[in-house]
C-alpha positions as CSV (number, residue, x, y, z in Angstrom):
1,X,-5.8,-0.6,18.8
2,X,-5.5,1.3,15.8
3,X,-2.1,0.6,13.6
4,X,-0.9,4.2,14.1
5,X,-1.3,3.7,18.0
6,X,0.4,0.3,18.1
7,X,3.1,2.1,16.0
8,X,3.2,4.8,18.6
9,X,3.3,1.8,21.1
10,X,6.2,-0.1,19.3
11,X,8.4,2.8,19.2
12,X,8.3,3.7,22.8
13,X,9.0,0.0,23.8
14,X,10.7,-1.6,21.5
15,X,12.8,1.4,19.8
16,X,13.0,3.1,23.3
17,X,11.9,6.2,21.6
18,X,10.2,9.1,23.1
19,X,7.0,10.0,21.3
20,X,5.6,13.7,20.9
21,X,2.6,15.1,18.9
22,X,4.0,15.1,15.8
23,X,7.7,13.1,16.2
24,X,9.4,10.4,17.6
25,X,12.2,11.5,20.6
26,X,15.2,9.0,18.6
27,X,18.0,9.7,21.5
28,X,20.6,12.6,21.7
29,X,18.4,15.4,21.1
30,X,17.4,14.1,17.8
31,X,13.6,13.4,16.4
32,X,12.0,12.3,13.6
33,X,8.5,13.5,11.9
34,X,6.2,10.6,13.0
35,X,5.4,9.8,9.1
36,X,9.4,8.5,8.5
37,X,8.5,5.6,10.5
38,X,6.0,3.5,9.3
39,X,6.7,-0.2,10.4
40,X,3.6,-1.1,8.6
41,X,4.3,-0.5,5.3
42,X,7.9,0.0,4.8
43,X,9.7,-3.0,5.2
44,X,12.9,-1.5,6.5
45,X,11.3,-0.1,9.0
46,X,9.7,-3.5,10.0
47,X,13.1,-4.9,10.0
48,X,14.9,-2.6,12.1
49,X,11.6,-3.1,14.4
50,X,13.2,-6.6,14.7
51,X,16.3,-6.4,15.2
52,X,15.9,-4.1,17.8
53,X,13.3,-6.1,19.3
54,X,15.8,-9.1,19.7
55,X,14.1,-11.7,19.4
56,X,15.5,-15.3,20.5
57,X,14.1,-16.4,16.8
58,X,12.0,-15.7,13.9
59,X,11.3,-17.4,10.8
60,X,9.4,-15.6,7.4
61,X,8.5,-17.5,4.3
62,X,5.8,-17.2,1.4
63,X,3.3,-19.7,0.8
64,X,1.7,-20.4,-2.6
65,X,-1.5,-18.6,-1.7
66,X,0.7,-15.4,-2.2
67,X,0.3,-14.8,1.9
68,X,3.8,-13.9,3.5
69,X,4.0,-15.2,7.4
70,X,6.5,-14.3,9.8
71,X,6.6,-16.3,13.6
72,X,9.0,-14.1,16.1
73,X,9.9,-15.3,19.7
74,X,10.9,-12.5,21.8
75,X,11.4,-13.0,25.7
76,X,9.5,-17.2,25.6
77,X,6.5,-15.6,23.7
78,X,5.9,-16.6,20.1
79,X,3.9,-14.2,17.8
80,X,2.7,-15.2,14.0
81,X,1.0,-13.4,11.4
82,X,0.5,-14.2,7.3
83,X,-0.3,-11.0,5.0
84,X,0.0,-9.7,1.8
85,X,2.8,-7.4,3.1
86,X,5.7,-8.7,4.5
87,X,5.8,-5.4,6.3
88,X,2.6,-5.7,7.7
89,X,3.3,-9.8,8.6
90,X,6.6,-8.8,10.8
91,X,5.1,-5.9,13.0
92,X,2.0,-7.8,13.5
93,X,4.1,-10.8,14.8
94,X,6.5,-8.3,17.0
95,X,3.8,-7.0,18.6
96,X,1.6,-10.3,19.1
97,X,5.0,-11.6,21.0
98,X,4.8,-8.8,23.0
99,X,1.4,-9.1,24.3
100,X,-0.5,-7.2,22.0
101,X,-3.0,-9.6,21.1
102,X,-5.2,-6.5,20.0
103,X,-3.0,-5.1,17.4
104,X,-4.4,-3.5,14.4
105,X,-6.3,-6.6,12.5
């Protein structure tokens, strides 16, 4: 699964966004341009990926080899991932708790 598609995936069920061609369907007849949400690389967006995503707990932290890790429960399923992006570490744990296992490597 590519990172855009597990982005498009993430929005729909963890946002509860709509998704169209070129946007994301935010709620009340609103939309965004699909480029304005890029979990992957912005870190606020990978943050407001989890919070909404609830999870029961996560933990982040930097290790001396420069990697970032982040470890997210979310519904008795744990998820980890260590990157150079703390971005890129969060989303990929968000969506190996999901059940994602395939998500953009």
């Amino acid at each position: 699964m590519t990172a855009d598609h597990l982005t498009v995936v993430l929005a729909e069920q963890v946002m509860g966004w709509g998704v169209a061609p070129d946007r994301f369907l935010v709620g009340h007849r609103s939309w965004i341009p699909r480029w304005r949400f890029q979990p992957w690389e912005r870190l606020e967006d990978a943050f407001c990926l989890l919070e909404k995503a609830q999870p029961e707990q996560y933990r982040m932290g930097a290790g001396r080899d420069g990697l970032f890790s982040a470890q997210v429960q979310i519904q008795g399923r744990v998820g980890e991932a260590r990157d150079g992006s703390k971005a890129r570490a969060i989303t990929l744990a968000i969506a190996r708790a999901l059940g994602l296992e395939e998500a953009a490597e």
